[in-house]
TIZA-113548 format. One line per 3 residues: for each residue x, y, z of N, C-alpha, C. Coordinates in steps of 0.001 Angstrom, whole numbers, always signed. Layout:
X,Y,Z,X,Y,Z,X,Y,Z  ...
***
This chain:
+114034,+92298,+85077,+113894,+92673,+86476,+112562,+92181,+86987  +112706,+91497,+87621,+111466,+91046,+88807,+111230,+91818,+90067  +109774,+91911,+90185,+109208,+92870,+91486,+108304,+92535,+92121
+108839,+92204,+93356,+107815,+90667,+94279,+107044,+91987,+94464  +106748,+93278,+94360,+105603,+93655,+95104,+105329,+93790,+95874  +106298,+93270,+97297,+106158,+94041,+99001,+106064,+95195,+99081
+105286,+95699,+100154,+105250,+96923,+101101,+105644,+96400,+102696  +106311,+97053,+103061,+106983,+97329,+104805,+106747,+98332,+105084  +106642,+98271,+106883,+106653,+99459,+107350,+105098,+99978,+107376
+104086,+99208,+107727,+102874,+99526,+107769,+102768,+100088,+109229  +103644,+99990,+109832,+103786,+99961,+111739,+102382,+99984,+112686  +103107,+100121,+113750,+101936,+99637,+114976,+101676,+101530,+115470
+100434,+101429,+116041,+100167,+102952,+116922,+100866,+102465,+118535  +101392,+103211,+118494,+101995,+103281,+120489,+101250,+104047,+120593  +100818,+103277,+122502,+100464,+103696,+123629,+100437,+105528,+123267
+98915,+105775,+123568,+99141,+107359,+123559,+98813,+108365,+122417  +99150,+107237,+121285,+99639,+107945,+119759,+97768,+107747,+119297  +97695,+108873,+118190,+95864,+108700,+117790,+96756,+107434,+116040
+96125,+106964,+115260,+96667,+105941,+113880,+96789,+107368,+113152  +96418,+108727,+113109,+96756,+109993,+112527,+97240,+110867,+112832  +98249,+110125,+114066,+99507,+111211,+114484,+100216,+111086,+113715
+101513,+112148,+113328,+102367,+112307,+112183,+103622,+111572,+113378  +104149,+110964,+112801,+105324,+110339,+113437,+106961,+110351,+112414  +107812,+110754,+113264,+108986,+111304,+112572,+109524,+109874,+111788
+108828,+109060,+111473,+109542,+107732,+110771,+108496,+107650,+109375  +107331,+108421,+109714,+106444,+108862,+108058,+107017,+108964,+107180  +108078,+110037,+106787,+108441,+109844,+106203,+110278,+109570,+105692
+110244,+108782,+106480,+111913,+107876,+106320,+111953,+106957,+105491  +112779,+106674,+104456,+112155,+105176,+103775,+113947,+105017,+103878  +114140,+103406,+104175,+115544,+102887,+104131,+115414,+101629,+102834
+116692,+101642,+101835,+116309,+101068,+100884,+117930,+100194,+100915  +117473,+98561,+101352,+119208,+97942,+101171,+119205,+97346,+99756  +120287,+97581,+99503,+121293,+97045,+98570,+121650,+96023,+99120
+121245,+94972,+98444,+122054,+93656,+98464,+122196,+92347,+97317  +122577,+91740,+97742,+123066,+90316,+96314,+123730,+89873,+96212  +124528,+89498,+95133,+125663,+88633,+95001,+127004,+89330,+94694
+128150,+89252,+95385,+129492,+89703,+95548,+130121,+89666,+93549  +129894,+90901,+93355,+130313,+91277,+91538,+129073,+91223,+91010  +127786,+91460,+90878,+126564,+91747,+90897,+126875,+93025,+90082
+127331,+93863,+91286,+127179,+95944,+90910,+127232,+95995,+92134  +126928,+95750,+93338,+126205,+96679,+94748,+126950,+98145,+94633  +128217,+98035,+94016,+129076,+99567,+94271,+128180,+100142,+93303
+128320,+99771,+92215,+127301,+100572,+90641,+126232,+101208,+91177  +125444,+100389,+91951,+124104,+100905,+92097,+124309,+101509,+93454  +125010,+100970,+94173,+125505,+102414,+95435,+125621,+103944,+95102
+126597,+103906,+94296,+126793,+105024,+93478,+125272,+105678,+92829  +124943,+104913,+92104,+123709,+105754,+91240,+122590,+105731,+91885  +122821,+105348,+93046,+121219,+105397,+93779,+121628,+106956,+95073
+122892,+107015,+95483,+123761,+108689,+95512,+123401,+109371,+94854  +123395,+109767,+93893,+123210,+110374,+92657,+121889,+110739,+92803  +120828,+109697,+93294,+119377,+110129,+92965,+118979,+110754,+94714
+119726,+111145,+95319,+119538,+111777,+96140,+119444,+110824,+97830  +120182,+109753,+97543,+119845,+109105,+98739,+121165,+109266,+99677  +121323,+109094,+101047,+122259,+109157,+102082,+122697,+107712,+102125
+124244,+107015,+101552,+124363,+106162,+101278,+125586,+105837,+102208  +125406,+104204,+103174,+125898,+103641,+103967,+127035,+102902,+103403  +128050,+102091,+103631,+128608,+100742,+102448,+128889,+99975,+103789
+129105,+98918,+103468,+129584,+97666,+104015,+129311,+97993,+105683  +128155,+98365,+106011,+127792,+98634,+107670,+127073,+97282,+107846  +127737,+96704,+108836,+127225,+95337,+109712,+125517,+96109,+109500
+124552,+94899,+109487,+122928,+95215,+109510,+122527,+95342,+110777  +122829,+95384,+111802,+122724,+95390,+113603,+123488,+97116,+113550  +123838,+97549,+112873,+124775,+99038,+113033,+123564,+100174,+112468
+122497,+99584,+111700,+121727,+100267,+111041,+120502,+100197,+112352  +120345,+99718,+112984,+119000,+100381,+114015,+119215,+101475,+114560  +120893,+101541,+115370,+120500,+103053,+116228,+120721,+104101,+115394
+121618,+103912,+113797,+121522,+104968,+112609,+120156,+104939,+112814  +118828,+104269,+112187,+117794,+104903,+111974,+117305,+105326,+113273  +116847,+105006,+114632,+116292,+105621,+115257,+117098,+106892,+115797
+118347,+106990,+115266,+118725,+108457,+115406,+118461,+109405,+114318  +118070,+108807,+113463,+117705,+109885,+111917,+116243,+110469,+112230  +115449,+109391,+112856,+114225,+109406,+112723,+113445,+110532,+113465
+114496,+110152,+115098,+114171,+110655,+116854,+114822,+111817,+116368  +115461,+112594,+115461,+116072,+114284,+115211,+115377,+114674,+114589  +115884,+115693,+114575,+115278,+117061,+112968,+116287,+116758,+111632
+116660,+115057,+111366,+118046,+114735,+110749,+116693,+115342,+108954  +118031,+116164,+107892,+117123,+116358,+106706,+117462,+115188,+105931  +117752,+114338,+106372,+118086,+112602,+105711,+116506,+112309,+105785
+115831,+111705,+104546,+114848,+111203,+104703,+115100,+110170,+104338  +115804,+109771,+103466,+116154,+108181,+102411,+117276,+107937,+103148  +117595,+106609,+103149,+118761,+106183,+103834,+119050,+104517,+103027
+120094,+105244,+102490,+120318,+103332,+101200,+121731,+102885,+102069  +121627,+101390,+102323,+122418,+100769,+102800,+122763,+99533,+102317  +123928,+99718,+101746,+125078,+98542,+100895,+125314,+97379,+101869
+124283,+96342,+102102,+124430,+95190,+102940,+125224,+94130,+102302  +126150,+93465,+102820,+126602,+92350,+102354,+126631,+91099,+103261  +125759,+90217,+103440,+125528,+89205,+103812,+126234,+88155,+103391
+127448,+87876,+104528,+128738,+87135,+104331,+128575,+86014,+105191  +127390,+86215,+106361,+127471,+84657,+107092,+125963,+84828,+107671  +125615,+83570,+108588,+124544,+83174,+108602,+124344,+84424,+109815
+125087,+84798,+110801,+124448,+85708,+111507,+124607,+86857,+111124  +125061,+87374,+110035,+124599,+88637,+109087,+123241,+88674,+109082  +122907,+87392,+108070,+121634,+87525,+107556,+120608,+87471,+108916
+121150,+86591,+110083,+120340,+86980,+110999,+119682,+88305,+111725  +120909,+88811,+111899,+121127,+90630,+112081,+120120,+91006,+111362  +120391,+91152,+109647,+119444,+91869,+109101,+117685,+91336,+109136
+117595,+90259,+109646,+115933,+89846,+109656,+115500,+90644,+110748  +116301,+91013,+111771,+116237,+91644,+113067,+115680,+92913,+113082  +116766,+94056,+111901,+116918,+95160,+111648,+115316,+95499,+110837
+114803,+94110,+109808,+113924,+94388,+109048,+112408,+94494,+110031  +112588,+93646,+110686,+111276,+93714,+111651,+111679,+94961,+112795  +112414,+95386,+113328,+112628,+97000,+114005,+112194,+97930,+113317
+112524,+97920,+111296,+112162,+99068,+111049,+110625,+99056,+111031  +109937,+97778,+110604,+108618,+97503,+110346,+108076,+98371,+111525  +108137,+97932,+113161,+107742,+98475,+113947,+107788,+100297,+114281
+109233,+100600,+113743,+109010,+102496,+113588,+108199,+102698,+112798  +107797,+101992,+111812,+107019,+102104,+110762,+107449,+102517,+109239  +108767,+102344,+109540,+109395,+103071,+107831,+109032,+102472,+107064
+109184,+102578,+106412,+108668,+102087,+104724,+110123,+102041,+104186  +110549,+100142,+104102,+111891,+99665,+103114,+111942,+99319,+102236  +112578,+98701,+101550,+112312,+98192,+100318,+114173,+97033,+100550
+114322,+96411,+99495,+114947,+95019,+99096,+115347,+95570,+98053  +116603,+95863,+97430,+117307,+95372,+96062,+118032,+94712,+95886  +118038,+93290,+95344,+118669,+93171,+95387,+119629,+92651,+93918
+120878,+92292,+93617,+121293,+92365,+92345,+122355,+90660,+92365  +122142,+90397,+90993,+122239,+89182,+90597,+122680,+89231,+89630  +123661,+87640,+89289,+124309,+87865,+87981,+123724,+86143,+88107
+124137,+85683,+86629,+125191,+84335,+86565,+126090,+83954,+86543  +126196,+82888,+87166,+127516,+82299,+87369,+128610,+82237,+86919  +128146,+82171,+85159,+129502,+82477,+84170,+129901,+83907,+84166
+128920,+84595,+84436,+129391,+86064,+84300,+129870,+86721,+85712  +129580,+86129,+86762,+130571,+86467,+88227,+131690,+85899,+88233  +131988,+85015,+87580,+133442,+84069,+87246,+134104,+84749,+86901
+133396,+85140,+85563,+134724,+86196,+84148,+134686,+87571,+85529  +133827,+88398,+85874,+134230,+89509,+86457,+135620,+89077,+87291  +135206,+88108,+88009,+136599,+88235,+89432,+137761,+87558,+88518
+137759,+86622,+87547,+138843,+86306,+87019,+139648,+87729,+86784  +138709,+88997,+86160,+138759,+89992,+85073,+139894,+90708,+86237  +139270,+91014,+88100,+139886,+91288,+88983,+140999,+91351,+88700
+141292,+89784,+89301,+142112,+88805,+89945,+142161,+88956,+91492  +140369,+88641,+91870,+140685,+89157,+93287,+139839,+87555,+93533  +139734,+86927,+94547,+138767,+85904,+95581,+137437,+86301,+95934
+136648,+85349,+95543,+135719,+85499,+96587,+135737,+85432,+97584  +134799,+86378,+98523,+135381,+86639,+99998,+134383,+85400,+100467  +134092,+84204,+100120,+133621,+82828,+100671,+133926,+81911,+99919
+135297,+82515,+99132,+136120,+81012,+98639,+136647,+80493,+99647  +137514,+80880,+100758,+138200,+80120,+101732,+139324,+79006,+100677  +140495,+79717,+100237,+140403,+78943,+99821,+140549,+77691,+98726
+138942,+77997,+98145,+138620,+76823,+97130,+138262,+77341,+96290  +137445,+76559,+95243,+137793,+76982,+93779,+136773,+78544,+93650  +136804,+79048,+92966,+135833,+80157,+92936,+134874,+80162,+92869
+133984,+79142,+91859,+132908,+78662,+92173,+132296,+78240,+93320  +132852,+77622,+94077,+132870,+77253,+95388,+132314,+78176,+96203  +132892,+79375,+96089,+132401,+80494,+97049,+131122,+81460,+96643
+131149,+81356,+95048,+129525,+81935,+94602,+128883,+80773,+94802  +128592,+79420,+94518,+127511,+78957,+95449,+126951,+78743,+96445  +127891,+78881,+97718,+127899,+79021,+99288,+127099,+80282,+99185
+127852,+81019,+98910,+127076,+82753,+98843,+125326,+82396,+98275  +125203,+82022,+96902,+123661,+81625,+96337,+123145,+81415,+97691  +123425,+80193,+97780,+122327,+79353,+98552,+122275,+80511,+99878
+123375,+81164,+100611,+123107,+81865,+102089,+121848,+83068,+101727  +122031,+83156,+100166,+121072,+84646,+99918,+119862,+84190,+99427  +119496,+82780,+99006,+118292,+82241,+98587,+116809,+82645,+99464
+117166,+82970,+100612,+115582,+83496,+101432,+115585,+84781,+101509  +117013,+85520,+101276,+116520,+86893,+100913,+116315,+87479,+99377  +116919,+86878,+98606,+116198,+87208,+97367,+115175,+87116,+97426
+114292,+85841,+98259,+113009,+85825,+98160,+112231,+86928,+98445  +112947,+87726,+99221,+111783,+88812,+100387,+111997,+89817,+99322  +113002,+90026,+98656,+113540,+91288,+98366,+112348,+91982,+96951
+112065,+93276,+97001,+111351,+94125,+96357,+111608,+94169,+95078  +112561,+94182,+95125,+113045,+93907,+93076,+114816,+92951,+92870  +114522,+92344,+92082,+115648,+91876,+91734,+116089,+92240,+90189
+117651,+92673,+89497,+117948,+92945,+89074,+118663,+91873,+88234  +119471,+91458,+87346,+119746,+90696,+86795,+120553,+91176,+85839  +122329,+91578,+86351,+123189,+92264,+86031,+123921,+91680,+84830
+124103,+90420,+84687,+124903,+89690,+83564,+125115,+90357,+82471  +123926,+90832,+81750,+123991,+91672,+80045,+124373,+92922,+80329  +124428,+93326,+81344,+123898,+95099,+81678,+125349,+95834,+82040
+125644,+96800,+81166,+126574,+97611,+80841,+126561,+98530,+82400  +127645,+99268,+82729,+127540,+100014,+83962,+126271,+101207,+83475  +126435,+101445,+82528,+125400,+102660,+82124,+123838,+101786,+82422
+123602,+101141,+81586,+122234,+100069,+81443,+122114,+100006,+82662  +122985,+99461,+83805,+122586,+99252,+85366,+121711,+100666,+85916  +122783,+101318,+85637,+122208,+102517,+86310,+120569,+103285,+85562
+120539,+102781,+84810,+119523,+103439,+83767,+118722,+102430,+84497  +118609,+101270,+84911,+117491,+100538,+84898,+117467,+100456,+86308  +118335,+100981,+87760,+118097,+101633,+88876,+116997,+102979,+88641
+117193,+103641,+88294,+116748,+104977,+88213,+115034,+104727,+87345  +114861,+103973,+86545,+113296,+103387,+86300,+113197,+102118,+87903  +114240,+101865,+88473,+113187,+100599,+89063,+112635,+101898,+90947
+113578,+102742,+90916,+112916,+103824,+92161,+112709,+104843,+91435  +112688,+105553,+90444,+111972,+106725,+89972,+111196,+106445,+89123  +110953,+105413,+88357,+110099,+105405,+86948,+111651,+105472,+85592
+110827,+105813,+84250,+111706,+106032,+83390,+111534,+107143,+82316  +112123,+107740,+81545,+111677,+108976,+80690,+112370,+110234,+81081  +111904,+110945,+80389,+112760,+112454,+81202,+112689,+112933,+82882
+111071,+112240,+83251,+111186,+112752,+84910,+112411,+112276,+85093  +113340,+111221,+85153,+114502,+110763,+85851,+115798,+112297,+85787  +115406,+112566,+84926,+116381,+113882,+84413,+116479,+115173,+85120
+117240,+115532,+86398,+117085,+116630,+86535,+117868,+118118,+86184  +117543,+119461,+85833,+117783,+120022,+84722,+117905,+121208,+85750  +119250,+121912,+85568,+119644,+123170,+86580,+119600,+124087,+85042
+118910,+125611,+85392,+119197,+126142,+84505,+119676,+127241,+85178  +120777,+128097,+84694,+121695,+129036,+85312,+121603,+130491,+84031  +121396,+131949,+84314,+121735,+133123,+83559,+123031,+133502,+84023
+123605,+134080,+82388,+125301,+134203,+82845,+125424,+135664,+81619  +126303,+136046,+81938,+126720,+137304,+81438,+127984,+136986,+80525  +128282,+137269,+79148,+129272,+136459,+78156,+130545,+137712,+78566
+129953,+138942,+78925,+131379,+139653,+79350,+132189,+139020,+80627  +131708,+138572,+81360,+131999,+137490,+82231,+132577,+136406,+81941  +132392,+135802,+81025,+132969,+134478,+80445,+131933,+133308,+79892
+132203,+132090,+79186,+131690,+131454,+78902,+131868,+130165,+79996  +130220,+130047,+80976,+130543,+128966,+81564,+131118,+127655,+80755  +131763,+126552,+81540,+132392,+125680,+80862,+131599,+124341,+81828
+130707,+124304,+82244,+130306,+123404,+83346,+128710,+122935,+82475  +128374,+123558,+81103,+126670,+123510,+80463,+127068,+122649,+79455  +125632,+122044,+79666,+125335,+120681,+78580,+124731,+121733,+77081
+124048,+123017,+77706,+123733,+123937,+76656,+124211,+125080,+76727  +124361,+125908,+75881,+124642,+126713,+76083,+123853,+128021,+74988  +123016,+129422,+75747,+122183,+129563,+74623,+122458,+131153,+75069
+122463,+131970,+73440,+122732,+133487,+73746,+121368,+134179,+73067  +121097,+134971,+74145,+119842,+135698,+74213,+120124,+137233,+73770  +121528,+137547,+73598,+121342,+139145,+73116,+120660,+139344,+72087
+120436,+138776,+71427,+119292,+139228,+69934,+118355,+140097,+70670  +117910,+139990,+71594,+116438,+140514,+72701,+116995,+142018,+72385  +116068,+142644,+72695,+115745,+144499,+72857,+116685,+144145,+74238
+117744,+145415,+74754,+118448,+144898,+75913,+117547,+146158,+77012  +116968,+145674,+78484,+116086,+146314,+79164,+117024,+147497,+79706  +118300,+147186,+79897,+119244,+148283,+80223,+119075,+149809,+79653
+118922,+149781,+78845,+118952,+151166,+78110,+116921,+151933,+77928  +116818,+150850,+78925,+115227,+151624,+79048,+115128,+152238,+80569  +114871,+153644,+80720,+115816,+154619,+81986,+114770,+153254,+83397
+113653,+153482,+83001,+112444,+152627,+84257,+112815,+151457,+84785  +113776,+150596,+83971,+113734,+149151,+83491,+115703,+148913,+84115  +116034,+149821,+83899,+117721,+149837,+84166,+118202,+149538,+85488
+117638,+149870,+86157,+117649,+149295,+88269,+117186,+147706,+88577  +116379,+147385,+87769,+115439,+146231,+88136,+116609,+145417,+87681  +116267,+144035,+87517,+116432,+142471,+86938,+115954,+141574,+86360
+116057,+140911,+85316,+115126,+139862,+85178,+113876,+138882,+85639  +114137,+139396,+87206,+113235,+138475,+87616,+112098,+139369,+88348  +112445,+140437,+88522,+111412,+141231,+88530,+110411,+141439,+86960
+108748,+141542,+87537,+108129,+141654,+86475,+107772,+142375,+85134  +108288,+143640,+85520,+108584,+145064,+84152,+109296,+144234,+83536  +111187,+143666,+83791,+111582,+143449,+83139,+111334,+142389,+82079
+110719,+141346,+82991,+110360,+139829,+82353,+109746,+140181,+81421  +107879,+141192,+81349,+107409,+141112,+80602,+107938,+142062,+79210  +108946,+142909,+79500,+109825,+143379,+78414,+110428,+142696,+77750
+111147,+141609,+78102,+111901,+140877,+77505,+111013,+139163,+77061  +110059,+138947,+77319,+109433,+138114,+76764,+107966,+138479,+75931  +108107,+139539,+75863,+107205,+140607,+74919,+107537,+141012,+73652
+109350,+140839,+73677,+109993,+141515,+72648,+109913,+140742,+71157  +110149,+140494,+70854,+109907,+140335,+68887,+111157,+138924,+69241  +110442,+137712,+68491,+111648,+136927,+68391,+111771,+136084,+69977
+111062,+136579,+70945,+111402,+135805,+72425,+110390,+134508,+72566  +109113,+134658,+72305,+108551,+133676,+72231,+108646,+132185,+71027  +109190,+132592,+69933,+109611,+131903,+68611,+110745,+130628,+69449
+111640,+131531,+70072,+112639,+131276,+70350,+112885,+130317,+71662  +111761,+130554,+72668,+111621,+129427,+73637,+110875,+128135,+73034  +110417,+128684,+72029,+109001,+127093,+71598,+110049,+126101,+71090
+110677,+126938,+70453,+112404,+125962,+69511,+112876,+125936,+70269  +113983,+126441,+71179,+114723,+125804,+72520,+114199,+124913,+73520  +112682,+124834,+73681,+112083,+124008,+74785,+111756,+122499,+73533
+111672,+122797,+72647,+111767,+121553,+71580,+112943,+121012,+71823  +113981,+121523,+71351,+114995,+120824,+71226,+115239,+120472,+72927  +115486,+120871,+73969,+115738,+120431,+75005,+115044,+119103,+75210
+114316,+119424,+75037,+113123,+117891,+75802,+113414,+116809,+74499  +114020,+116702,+73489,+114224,+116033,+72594,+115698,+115300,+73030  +116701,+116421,+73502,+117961,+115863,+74065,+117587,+115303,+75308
+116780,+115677,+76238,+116615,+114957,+77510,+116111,+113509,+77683  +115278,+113482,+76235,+114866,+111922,+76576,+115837,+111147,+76214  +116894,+111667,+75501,+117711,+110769,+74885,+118667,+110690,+75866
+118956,+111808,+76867,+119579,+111464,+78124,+119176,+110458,+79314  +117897,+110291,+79219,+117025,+109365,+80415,+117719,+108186,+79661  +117998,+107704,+78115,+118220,+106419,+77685,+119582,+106209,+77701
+120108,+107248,+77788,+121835,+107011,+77767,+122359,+107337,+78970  +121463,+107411,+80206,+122612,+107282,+81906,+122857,+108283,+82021  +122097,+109492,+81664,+122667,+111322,+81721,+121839,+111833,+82786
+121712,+111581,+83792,+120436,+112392,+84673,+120951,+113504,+85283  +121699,+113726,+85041,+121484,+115681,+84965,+122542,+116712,+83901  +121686,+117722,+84085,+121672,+118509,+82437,+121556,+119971,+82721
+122765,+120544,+82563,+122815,+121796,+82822,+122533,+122891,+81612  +121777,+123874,+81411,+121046,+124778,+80638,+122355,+126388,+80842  +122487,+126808,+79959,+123008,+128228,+80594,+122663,+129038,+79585
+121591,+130205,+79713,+121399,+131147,+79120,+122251,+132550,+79403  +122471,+133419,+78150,+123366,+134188,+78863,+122907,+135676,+77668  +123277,+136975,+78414,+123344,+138127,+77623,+124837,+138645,+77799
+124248,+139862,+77690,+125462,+140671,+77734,+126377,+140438,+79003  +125543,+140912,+80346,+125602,+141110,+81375,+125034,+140425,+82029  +124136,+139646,+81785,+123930,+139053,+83405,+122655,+139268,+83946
+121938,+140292,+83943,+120947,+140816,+84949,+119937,+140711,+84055  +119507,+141125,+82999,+118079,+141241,+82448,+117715,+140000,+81551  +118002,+140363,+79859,+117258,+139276,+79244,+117479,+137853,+79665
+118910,+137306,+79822,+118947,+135937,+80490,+118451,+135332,+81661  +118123,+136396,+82680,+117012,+135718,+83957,+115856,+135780,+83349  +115439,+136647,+82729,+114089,+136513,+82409,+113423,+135460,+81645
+114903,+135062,+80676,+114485,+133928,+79540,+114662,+132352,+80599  +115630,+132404,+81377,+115983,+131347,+82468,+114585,+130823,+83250  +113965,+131930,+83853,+112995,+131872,+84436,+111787,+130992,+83472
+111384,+131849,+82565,+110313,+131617,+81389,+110870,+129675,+80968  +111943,+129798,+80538,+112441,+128450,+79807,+111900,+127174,+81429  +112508,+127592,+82704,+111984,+126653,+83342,+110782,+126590,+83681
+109846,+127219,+83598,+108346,+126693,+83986,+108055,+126077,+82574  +108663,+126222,+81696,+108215,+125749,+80271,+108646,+124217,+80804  +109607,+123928,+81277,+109926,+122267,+81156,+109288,+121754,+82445
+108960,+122708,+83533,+108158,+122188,+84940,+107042,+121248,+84326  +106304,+121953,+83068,+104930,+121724,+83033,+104944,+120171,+82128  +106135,+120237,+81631,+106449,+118807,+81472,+107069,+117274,+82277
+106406,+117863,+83473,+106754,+117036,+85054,+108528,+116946,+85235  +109307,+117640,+84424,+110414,+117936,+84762,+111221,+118387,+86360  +112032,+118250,+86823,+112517,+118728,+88152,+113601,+119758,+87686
+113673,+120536,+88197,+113828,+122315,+87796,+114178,+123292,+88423  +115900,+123652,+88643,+116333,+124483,+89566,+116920,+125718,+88951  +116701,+126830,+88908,+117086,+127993,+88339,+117909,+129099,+89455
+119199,+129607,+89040,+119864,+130116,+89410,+120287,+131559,+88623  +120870,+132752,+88816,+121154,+133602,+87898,+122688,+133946,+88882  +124076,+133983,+87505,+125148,+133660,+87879,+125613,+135045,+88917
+125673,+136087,+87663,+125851,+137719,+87737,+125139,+138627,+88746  +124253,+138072,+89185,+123066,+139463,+89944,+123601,+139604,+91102  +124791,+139172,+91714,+125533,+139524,+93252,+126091,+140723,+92257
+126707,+140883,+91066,+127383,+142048,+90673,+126650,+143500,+90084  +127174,+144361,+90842,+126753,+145876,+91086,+126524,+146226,+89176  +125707,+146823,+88808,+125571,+147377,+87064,+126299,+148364,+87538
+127307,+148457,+85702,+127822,+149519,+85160,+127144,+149793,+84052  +127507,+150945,+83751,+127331,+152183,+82591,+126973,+150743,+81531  +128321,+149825,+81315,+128436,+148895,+80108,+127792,+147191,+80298
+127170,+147737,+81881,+126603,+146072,+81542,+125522,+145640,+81258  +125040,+145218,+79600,+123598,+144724,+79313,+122681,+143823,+79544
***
């Protein structure tokens, strides 16, 4: 992968504006997808979704100005905006030189991906089809990936990173999207951890799955029996107890041991489910505790507790 290293979107101050007014295009960043027709653009459409972006496909590049100055000019919670360009003729690519200098002037900050194969290996894909290039017209197949080369030769040039799909497995693509806009390692990984109650059932939706009744249960302590896990009596009861601290140092081991191996194998997200009896005490408390344990490992980290909408009985621990 090659990375020409541009920045866009440095923009101009309007009439009026101080260069340290906050302007609703600060923070917008639009990121196109583009390249050669059997490249990936869908692959990396998809997995660049995934990493949280608002994703366009096959929108003419002249269709994307009044999208952004309507994302920008609202209260829209779209901040990223990835758009699957396909540059099929010369006033495409015109369009989009258009679109690129408009956004420059709101001032967004874009970026270029774009994705590339060789020749032998865009051949075998569409043979693999049995579909045309949509600039064969036609003629032989080749024919229409070099027309295409040469129309995309000045935008590869501009473009922020180029990719180089030929060897690269759908997994590998996406693994090497997710290092070329997030970096690589476990940050790419984000990790929901959920408390669940086993009289309830065994979620079926966890990459883990971990039982905490061994714990002293806070239920049967009269002070402690109203509260929840995430209140502090209980927490420090249940991460006080004999066996709770042993037990996160080894579970936060092994997690971060499976996660890196998920950043290398295309897994970016990873569901945790701790669970007790019931629902309400030792498993929020351990839920809670377990995610600041992986925060502090620059992890991204959402904690939920399944059970606590449900009223305690006499029998729930």
């Amino acid at each position: 992968m090659a990375d020409a290293g541009k920045e866009r979107g440095t923009g101009a101050v309007r009439r009026g504006e101080r260069p340290d007014d906050p302007k609703p295009a600060d923070e917008f960043e639009v990121l196109l997808i583009t390249g050669m027709s059997g490249a990936g653009r869908s692959r990396a459409a998809d997995s660049v979704e995934d990493m949280g972006w608002y994703v366009v496909d096959n929108m003419p590049p002249k269709l994307l100005v009044p999208l952004v100055d309507m994302m920008t000019a609202s209260a829209s919670k779209v901040h990223r905006l990835a758009a699957v360009i396909d540059v099929r003729s010369r006033s495409y690519f015109d369009d989009l030189s258009a679109v690129l200098s408009h956004l420059d002037d709101l001032g967004v900050k874009t970026r270029i991906l774009f994705l590339d194969a060789s020749n032998e290996v865009l051949i075998k894909r569409y043979e693999s089809v049995r579909r045309p290039h949509p600039l064969q017209h036609g003629n032989r197949l080749i024919d229409g990936i070099m027309e295409e080369r040469e129309l995309l030769s000045n935008l590869k040039e501009r473009a922020d990173s180029v990719i180089d799909t030929s060897n690269l497995s759908i997994h590998q693509l996406s693994t090497t999207l997710y290092e070329a806009l997030l970096g690589s390692g476990p940050s790419t990984v984000a990790v929901h951890i959920f408390s669940f109650g086993f009289k309830y059932g065994v979620p079926l939706d966890a990459d883990f799955v971990a039982d905490v009744r061994f714990l002293p249960n806070p239920f049967w302590v009269p002070n402690l029996r109203e509260l929840n896990g995430q209140d502090a009596p209980v927490s420090d009861y249940v991460l006080g107890s004999e066996g709770a601290t042993e037990f996160l140092d080894a579970y936060e081991k092994a997690v971060l041991i499976a996660i890196r191996g998920y950043a290398r194998e295309d897994k970016h997200f990873v569901t945790i489910a701790i669970g007790c009896t019931g629902g309400q005490h030792r498993s929020v408390a351990m839920s809670d505790a377990l995610a600041k344990r992986l925060r502090k490992h620059g992890l991204s980290v959402t904690v939920s507790a399944r059970e606590l909408h449900r009223r305690q009985h006499p029998d729930v621990a």
